[in-house]
C-alpha positions as CSV (number, residue, x, y, z in Angstrom):
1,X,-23.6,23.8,-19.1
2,X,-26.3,21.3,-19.1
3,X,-26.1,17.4,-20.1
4,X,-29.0,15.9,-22.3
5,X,-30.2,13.8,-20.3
6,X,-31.3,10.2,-22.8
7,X,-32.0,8.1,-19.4
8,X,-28.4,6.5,-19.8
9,X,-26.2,6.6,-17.4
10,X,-22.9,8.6,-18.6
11,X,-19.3,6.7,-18.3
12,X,-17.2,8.9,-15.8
13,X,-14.8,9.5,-19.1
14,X,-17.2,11.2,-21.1
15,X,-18.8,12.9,-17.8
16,X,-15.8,14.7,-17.1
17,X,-15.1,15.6,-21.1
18,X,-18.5,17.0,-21.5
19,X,-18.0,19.2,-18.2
20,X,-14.7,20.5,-19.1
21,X,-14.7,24.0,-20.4
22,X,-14.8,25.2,-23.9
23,X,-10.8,26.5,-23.2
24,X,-8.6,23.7,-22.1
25,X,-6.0,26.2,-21.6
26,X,-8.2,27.8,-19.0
27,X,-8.8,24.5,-17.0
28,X,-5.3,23.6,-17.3
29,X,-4.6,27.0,-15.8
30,X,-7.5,26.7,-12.8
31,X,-5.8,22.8,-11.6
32,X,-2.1,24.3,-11.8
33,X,-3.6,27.1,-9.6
34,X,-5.1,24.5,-7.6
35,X,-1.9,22.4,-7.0
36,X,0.0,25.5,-6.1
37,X,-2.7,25.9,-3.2
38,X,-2.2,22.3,-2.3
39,X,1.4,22.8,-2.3
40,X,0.9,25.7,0.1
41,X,-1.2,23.5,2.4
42,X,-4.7,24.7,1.6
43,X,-7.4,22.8,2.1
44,X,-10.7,21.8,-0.3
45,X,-12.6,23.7,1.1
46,X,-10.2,27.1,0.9
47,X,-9.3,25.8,-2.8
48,X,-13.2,25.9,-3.7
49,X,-13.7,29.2,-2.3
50,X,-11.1,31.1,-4.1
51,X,-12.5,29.5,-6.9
52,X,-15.8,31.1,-6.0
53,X,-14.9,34.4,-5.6
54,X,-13.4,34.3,-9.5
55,X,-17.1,32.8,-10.3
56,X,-15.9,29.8,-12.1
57,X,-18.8,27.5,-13.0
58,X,-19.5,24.9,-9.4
59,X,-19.3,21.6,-12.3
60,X,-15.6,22.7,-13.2
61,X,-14.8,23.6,-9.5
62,X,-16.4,20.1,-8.5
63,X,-13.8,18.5,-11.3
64,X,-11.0,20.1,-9.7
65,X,-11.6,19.3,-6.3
66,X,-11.9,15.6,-6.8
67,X,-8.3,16.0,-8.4
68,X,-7.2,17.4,-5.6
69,X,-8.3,14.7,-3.7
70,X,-6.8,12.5,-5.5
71,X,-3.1,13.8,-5.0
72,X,-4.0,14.4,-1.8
73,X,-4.8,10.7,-1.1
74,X,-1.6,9.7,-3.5
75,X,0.2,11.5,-0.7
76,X,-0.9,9.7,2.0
77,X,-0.4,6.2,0.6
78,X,3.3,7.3,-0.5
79,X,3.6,8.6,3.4
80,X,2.3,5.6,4.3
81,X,4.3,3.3,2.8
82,X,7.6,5.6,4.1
83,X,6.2,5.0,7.9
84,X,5.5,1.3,7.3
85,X,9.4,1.1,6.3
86,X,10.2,3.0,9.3
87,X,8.3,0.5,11.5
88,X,9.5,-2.4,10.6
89,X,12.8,-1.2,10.9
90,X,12.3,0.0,13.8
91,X,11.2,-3.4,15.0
92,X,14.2,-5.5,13.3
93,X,16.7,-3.1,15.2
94,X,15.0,-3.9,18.5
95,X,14.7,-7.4,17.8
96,X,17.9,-7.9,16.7
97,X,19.8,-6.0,19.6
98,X,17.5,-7.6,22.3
99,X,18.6,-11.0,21.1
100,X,22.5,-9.3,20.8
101,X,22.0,-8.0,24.7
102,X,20.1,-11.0,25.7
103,X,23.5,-13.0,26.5
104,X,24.4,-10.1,28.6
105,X,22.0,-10.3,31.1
106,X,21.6,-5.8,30.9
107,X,18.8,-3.6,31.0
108,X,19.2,-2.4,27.9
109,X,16.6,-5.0,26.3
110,X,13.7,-3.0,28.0
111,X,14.7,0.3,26.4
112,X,14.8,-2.3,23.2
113,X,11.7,-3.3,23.9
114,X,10.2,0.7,24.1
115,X,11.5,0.8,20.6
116,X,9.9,-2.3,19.5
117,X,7.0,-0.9,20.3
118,X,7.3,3.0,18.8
119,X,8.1,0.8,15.7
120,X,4.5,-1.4,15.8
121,X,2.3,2.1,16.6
122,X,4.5,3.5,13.2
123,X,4.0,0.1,11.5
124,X,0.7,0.7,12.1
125,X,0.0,4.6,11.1
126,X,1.4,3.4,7.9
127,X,-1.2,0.5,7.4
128,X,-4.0,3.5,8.3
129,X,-2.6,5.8,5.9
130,X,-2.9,3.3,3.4
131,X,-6.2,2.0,3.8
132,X,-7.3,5.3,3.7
133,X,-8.3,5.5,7.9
């Protein structure tokens, strides 16, 4: 499948309709095969192969691959956001039980303070996994 090419550039929208194959069933089949892979824990690069070997056409392969990566970065930011929840509660419970044991002269506030600092490096994966680091 070719594209005229006019000298304009194409939207993304009409990129993508124009490299969609004749059979929407077909495509539909090829990115549920595709998810079930990334369900299973495949990578791109595995994903593009298999595709390969059935000799699917590289622009339709190309389409479903950035797909993929689009899941897979919709995973990250929704595990990111679970870890950043996870840190700063991790830090409040410190916080809050160091100031409780404070009065009490014990060691337990340096244990507190081990946990107030697991719960900044988790604060922080979360931030990364976000942004996309």
């Amino acid at each position: 499948m070719q594209l005229r090419r006019t000298g304009k550039k194409f939207s993304s929208a009409y990129y993508n309709y124009k490299l969609m194959p004749l059979d929407n069933n077909k495509y539909s089949e090829l990115l549920n095969e595709a998810k079930t892979m990334f369900a299973l824990g495949y990578d791109n690069r595995y994903i593009e192969l298999q595709f390969a070997e059935k000799k699917i056409d590289d622009n339709i392969i190309d389409q479903i691959i950035v797909e993929i990566k689009s899941l897979r970065k919709a995973q990250k930011k929704s595990r990111g956001l679970k870890l950043i929840i996870y840190g700063a509660s991790f830090i409040a419970v410190a916080f809050i039980m160091t100031l409780i044991s404070y009065n009490e002269h014990s060691s337990s506030r340096f244990v507190l303070w081990g946990l107030a600092i697991s719960g900044v490096t988790t604060l922080m994966k979360g931030v990364a996994d976000i942004l996309g680091l």
